[in-house]
PADRENVO-924440 format. One record per residue (C-alpha): x, y, z; residue in one letter. Coordinates in steps of 0.05 Angstrom, whole numbers, padded with zeros to 5 digits, always signed. Example, Ala and Ser with C-alpha at 12.3 -4.5 7.8 and 13.67 -1.06 7.14 Angstrom:
! PADRENVO-924440
+00246-00090+00156A+00273-00021+00143S
END
This chain:
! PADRENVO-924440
-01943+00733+00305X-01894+00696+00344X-01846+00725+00394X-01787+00712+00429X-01771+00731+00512X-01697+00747+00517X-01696+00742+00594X-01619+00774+00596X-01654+00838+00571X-01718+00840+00615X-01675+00833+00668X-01613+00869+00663X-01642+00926+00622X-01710+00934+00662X-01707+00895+00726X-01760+00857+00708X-01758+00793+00762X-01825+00760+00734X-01833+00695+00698X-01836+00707+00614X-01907+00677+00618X-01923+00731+00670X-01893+00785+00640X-01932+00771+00585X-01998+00768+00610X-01979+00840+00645X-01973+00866+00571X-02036+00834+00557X-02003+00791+00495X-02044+00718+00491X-02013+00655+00455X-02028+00589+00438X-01968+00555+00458X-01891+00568+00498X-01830+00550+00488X-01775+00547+00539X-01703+00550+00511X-01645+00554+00566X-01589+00557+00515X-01601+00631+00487X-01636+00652+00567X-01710+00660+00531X-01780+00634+00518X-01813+00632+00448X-01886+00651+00449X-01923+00627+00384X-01983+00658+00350X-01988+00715+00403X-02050+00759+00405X-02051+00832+00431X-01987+00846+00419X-01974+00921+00425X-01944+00960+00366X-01882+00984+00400X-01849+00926+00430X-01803+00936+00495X-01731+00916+00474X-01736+00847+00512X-01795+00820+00456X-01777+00804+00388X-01818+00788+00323X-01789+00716+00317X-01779+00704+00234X-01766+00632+00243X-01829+00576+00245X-01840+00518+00289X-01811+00468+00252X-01748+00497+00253X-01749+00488+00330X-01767+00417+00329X-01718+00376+00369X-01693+00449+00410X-01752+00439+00450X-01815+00434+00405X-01835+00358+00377X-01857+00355+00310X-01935+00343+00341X-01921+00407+00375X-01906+00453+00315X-01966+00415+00272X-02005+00438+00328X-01983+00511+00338X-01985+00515+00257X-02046+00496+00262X-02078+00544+00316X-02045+00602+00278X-02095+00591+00223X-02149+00587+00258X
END
């Protein structure tokens, strides 16, 4: 499952001051590989592990792969790669 970190939420909606990469490890949600992307305030976190069932509101199930991100901060080599973890 890959998810997406809408800072502007976590922050205005729940005060949360952390990191994306921290707030995730305080959920307890693992992934192969981050993504940083400034334009939309958010991280994307690919092939996440752990995730809970009810997500807080700042988390999203991101419906979009890899490739589509390649060039918007993710390199071709980069979303070969993360397809490939995913599978194993």
């Amino acid at each position: 499952m890959n998810l997406c970190y809408c800072y502007y939420t976590a922050g205005f909606e729940h005060g949360i001051k952390n990191h994306a990469q921290q707030s995730m490890h305080d959920l307890g949600i693992t992934y192969t590989h981050s993504t940083p992307e400034s334009i939309f305030d958010s991280w994307l976190f690919w092939n996440c592990q752990n995730v809970p069932l009810e997500l807080p509101s700042y988390l999203t199930i991101l419906q979009r792969t890899p490739h589509e991100f390649i060039g918007w901060g993710v390199s071709e080599e980069e979303a070969d790669d993360i397809i490939t973890k995913g599978k194993a």
